[in-house]
C-alpha positions in Angstrom: 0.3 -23.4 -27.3 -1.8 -20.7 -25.7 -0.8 -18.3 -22.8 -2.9 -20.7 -20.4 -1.4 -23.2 -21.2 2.0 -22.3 -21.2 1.9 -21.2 -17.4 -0.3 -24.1 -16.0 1.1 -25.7 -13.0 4.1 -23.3 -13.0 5.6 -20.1 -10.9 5.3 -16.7 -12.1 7.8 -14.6 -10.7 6.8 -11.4 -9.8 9.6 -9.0 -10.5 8.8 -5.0 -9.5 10.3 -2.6 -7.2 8.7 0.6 -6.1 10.7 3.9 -6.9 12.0 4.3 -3.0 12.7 0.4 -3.2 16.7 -0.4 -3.4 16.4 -2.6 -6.7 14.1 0.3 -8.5 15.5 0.6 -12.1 15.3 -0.6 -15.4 18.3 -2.3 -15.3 18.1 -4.3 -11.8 14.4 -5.4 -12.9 16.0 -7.1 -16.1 18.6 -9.0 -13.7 15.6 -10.3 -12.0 13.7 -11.3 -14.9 16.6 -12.9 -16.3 17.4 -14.6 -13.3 14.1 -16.0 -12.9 14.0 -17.4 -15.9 17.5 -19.2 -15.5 15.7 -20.7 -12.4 12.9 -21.8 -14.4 10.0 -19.6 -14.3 7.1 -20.1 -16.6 6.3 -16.7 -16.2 6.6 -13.0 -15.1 4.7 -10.5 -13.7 6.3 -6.9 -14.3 5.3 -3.2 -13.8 5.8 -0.6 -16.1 5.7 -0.9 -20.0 9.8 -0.1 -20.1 10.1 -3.3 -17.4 8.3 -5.0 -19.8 9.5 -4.6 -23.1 13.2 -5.5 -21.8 11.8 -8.4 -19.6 10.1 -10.1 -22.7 12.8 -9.1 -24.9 15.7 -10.8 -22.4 13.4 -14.0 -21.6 10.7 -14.8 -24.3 8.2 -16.0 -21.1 4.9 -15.2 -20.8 4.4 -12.0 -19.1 1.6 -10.7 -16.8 1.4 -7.0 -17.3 0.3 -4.1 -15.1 0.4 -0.4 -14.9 0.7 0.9 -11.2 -0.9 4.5 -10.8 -1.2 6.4 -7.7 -5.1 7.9 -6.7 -6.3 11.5 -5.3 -5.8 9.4 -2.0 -2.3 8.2 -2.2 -3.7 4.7 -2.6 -2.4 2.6 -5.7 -4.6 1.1 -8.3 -3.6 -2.0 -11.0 -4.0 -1.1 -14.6 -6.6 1.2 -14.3 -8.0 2.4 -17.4 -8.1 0.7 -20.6 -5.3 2.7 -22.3 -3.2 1.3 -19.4 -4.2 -2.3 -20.8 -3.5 -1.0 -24.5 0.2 0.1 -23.0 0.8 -2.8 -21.6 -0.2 -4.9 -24.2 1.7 -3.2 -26.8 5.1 -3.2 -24.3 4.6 -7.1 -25.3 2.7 -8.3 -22.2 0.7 -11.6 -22.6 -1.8 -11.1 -20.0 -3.5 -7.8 -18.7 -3.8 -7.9 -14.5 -6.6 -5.1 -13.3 -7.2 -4.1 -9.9 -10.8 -6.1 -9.5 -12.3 -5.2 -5.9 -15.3 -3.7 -5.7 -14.5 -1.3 -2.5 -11.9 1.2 -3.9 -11.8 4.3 -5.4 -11.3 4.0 -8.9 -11.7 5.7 -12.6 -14.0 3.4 -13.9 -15.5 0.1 -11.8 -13.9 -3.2 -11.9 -16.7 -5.3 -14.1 -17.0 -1.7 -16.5 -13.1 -2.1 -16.5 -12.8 -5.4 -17.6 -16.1 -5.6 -19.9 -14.2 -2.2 -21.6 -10.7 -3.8 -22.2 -12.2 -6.9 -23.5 -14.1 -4.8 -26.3 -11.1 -2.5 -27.0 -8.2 -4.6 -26.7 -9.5 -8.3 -26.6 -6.4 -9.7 -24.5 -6.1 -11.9 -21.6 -7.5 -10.2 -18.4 -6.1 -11.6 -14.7 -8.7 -9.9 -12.4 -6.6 -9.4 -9.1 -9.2 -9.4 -6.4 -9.4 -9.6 -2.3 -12.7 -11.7 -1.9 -15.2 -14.2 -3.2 -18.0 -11.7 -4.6 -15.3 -9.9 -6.0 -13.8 -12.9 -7.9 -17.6 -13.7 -8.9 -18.1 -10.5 -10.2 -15.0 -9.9 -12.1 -15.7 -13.8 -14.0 -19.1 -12.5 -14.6 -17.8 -9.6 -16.1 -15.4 -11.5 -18.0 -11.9 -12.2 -17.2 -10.3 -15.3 -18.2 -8.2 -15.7 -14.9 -9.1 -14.9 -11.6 -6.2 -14.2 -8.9 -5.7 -14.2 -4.9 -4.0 -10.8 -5.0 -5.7 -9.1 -2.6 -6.3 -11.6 -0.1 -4.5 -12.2 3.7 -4.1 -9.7 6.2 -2.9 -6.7 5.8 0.1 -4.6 6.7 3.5 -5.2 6.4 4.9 -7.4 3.3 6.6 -9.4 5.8 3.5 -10.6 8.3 1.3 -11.5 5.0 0.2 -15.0 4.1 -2.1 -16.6 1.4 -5.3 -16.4 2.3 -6.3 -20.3 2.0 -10.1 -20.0 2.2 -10.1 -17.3 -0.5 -8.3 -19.6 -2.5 -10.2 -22.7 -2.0 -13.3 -20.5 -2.5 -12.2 -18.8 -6.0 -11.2 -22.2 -7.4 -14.1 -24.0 -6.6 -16.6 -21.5 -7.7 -15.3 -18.5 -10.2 -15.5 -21.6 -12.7 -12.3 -19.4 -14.2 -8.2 -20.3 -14.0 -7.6 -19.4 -10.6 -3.5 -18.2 -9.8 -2.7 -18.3 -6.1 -0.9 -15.0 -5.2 -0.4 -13.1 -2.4 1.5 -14.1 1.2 3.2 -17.6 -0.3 6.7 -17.3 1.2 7.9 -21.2 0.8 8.2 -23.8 -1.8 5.7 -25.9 0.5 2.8 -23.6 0.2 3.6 -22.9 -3.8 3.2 -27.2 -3.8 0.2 -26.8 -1.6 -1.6 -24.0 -3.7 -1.5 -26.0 -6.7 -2.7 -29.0 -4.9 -5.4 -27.5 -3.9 -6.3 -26.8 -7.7 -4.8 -23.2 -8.4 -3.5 -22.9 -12.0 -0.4 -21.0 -11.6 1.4 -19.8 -8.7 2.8 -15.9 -8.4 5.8 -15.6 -6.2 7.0 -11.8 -5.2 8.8 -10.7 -2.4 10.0 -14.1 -1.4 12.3 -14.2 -4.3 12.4 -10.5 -5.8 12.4 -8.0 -2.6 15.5 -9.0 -0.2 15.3 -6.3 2.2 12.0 -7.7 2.9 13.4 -11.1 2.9 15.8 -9.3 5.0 12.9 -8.2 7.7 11.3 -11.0 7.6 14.6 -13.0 8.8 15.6 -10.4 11.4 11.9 -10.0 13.1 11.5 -14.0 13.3 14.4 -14.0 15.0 14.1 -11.2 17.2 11.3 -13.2 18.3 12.8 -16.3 18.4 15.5 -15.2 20.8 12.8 -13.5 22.8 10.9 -16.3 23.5 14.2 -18.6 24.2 14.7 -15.4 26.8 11.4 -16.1 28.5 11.8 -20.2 28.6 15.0 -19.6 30.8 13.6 -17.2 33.1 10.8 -19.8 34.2 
């Protein structure tokens, strides 16, 4: 059974945590892979080839690889170069994600990127993109899966949610597996994704990032009492 196959209609769980993030570490990474998969994950997207090697070794799923590096800018790019996709690869990764928008500052561009990894290393790309013309482009260029990544609003992890059009929009005309990621915070909108036709659905912070489950709980209801606050005051 292929690597498509193996996550169709299932959740990837997105485990990664940012070095000033509370669960950064080897060693808290593997409990969430392993706990994911004893909650019956098809899949696993990880950072970092050390994250990746133990997550594949612990669990045996399907893993969606990346390589975060930081730009001049301070901005932060997905698997950037083809020896990142060779690293990540050899750390036992299944599928290669790449940062596939078009506006960004990168080393090389997103369709050179992906047209380059399929010649050197011939895996599985995931083109993680923010629009239509990107997902276009990055099909064109040749990735076998196109993802939602970059879609929704901007700002903090908390206030994001999937970007619906962009999904309905990839699906119905990358003519490429399309995995619904970015801003799905409920089991509801993970049913509704694949209703809608997405291959796969990536889960993140709603499972692997509690202080920003944490937020997300206090600020709705901050607001929540707020608004009680205001109804007795009319």
């Amino acid at each position: 059974m292929n690597v498509l196959s193996r996550i169709e209609q299932g959740l990837i769980v997105s485990c990664q945590a940012l070095e000033d993030e509370p669960l950064h570490g080897p060693i808290l990474m593997a409990g969430m892979a392993w706990a994911a998969f004893q909650g019956g994950a098809s899949g696993l997207r990880i950072n970092g080839v050390h994250d990746i090697e133990v997550a594949k070794r612990i669990t045996g799923l399907p893993i969606i690889g990346i390589i975060k590096r930081r730009l001049q800018s301070g901005e932060i790019i997905i698997t950037p170069t083809p020896d990142d996709a060779k690293a990540v690869i050899a750390a036992g990764a299944d599928i290669v994600a790449v940062d596939a928008t078009q506006a960004k500052e990168r080393p090389i561009p997103s369709a050179e990127l992906i047209s380059k990894i399929k010649e050197e290393v011939g895996c599985v790309i995931m083109a993680d993109v923010g629009s239509l013309e990107d997902g276009v482009a990055a099909a064109r260029a040749g990735a076998d899966i196109v993802a939602s990544t970059f879609g929704g609003a901007r700002g903090a992890f908390e206030d994001r949610g999937m970007d619906w059009e962009l999904l309905d929009s990839l699906i119905q005309k990358t003519g490429k597996p399309v995995i619904a990621e970015g801003g799905i915070w409920t089991p509801l909108e993970a049913r509704k994704a694949l209703d809608l036709g997405a291959h796969a659905v990536v889960v993140g912070s709603a499972i692997t990032r509690p202080h920003v489950i944490t937020r997300r709980f206090v600020k709705h209801m901050k607001a929540t009492k707020s608004s009680v606050a205001c109804r007795n005051t009319e």
